[in-house]
N, C-alpha and C positions, 0 to 999 in steps of 0.2 A: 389961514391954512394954505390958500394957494399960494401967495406970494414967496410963503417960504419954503413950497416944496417946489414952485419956481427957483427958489433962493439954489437950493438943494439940487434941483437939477442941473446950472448952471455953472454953481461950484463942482460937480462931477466932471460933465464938461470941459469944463477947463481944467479940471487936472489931468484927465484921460490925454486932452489937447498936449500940455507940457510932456505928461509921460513918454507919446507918440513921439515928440519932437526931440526929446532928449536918446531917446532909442536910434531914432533916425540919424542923429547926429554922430553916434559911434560907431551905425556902422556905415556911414558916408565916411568917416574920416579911418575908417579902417581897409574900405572901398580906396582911396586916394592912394595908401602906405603902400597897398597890393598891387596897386600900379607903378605907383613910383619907383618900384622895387624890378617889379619881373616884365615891364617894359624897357628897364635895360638890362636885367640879368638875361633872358631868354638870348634876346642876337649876342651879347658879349659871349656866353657860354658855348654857343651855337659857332660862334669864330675862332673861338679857344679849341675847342672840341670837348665835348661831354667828360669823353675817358681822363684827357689830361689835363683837366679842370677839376675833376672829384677825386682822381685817384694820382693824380701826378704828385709826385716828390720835392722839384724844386720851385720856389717863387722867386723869382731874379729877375724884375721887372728892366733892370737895369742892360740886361744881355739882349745879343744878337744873336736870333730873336727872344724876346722876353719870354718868361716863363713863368706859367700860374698857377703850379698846383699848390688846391690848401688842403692834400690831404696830409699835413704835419698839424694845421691849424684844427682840422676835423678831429683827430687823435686825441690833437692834447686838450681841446673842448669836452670830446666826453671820457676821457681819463680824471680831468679836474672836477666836473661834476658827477660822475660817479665816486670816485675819492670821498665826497663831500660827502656824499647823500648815504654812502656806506656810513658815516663817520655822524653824520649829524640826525640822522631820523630816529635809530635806536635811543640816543642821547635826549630829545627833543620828545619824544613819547614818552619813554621812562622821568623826565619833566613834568611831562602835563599829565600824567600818572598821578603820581604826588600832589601836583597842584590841586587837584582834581578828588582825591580821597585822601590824601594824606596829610597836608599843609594846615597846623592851624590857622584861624583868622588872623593873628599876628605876623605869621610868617606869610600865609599867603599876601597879603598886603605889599609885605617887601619885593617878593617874587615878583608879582605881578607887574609891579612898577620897575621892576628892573627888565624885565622881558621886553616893556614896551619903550626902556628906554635904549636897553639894544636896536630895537626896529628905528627908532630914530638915531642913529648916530653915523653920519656920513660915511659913505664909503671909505676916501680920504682916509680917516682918522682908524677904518680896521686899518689899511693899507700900511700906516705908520706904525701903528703898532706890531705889527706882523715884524714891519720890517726892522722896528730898533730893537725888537723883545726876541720872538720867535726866529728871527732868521739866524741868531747870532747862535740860539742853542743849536739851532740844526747845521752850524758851518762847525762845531765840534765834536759831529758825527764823523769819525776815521773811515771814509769812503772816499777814493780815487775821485781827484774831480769835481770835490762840494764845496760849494764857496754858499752854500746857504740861499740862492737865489734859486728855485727849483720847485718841480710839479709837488714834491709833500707841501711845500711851504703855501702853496696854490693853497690845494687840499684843505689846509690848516684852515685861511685865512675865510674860506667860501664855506664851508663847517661852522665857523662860527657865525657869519652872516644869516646862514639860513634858520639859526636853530629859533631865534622870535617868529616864524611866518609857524615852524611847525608845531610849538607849544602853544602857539595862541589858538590855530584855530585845533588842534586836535584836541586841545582841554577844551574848547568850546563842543566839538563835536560828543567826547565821553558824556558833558555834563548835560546834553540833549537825548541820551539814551531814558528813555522814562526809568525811576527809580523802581517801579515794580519788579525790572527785569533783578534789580541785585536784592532788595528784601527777598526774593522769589528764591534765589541760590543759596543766599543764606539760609533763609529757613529752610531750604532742603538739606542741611548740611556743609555745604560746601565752603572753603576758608574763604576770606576774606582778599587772598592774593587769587586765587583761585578763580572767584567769580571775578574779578577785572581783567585776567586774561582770557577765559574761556569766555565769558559772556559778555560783559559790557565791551573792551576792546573789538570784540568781532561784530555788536551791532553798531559801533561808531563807525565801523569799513569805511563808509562813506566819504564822512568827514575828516576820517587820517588821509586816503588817499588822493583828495581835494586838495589839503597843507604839503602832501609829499610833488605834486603837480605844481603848484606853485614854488615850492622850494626851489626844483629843478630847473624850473623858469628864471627863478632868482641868480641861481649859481652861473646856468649857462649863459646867462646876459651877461655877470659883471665883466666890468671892466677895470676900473680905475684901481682899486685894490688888489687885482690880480696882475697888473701889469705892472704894479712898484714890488711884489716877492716873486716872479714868476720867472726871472730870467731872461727872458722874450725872445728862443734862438727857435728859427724855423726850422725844426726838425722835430723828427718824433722821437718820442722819451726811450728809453731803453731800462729805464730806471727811476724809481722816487725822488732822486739826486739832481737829475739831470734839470737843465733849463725845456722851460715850454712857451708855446705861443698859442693862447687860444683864438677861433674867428675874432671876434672882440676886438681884442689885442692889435691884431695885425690891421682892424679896420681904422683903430683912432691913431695908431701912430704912421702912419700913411696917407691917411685919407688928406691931411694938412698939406702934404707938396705932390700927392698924385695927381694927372690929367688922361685924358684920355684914354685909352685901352685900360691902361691902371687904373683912373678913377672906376669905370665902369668893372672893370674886375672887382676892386672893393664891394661895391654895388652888388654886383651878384655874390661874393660873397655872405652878404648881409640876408641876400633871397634864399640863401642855403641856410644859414641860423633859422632864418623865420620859419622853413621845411619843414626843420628839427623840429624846431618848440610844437609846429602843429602836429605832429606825430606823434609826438610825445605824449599829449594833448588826448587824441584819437585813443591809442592804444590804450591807455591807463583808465580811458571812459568805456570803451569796449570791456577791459578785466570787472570794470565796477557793474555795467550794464549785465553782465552773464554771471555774474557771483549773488545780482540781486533778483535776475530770473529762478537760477537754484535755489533761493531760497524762497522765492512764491512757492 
């Protein structure tokens, strides 16, 4: 009996031990990013100046004297992901709706396996397809100016990206609503479309607003697919039509021959993305934190 509550104690131990060490690990190495990042953003921004580093117009690294604003890059960043997430979470829910109460066992199968195989399929290969399928219908759109390379085509491309992150975990979040709560609505009467929006949909909150947090995450990271439909003209959109450049964008097709004041401009660019994402982050745990007090 001792040796194996020995045995048992040990093995605790030593998991606690890994657990410890694997926690520690991310967030030393997220520790490291935070520095890497706004050890050169802070004096680069700080030289630049605040105002015409967030809010400045042109980026012309190339003039006397150079010039860094990203606010065309900030724009067309949350024009593209918002685009998206208008475009992809209604799409992506009404999904995992289905999946979730609707789908037989036959069809869910295929679903499912299709969903996850969207989540794996390279960036690249949206990128290519956007760009020999999609771009071609949207350059015979009769608008001054369209050559098909452009913030919808963004839109299109980062919409469909995201819709695996928001169908998988929001069908995971409905199908964790305990079932009591719909036999419950049903047997009071209520339809069947009925209780999944008014009751199961609103105790999932949680877990849609989770899948809509990463989505956004998703969107406003990419790159490589957004920068083969996007156009990539530093200015800010005026229009669906128009060419854009989001941070992203501007940071990989530069970062290759910048030095100096540029490379560190990049750099803090990057520490302005990482801003975003954490606010994003913040806000959306705040709505979830005070929607979950109202209802204690």
């Amino acid at each position: 009996m001792n040796s194996k509550a020995n045995g048992a104690s040990f093995g605790e131990k030593f998991a606690r031990i890994i657990f410890i060490m694997s926690t520690a690990t991310s967030i030393v190495a997220l520790g490291f990013i935070i520095y890497f990042l706004f050890s050169t953003a802070i004096p680069t921004i700080a030289d630049i100046g605040f105002t015409n580093f967030i809010f400045g117009k042109e980026w012309r690294p190339s003039w006397n004297p150079p010039q860094y604003g990203i606010l065309p890059f900030i724009v067309g960043s949350i024009y593209a992901t918002s685009g998206a997430i208008l475009i992809g979470v209604p799409i992506g829910l009404l999904v995992a709706v289905y999946m979730a109460y609707y789908a037989p066992k036959k069809i869910y199968g295929f679903l499912k396996a299709g969903v996850n195989l969207l989540a794996g399929i390279p960036s690249v290969v949206y990128g290519l397809f956007t760009l020999t399928v999609i771009v071609p219908l949207i350059r015979k759109i009769p608008v001054r100016g369209n050559n098909g390379l452009s913030l919808f085509a963004a839109i299109i491309v980062l919409a469909v990206m995201i819709l695996p992150t928001i169908i998988s975990l929001s069908e995971s979040a409905l199908r964790a609503v305990p079932k009591v709560y719909y036999d419950g609505s049903i047997g009071l009467g209520a339809s069947k479309e009925r209780t999944i929006f008014t009751v199961m949909i609103p105790a999932a909150k949680s877990g849609i607003l989770s899948s809509i947090i990463l989505g956004i995450g998703r969107a406003i990271g990419e790159t490589m697919a957004v920068a083969m439909v996007a156009g990539n003209q530093p200015i800010i959109p005026k229009g669906l039509f128009q060419g854009v450049r989001t941070m992203t964008i501007n940071i990989v097709l530069e970062m290759k021959y910048a030095s100096q004041q540029h490379e560190n401009a990049l750099i803090a660019t990057g520490a302005v993305l990482f801003v975003f994402i954490l606010m994003i982050n913040v806000v959306f745990n705040l709505i979830k934190n005070r929607k979950g007090t109202k209802n204690d």
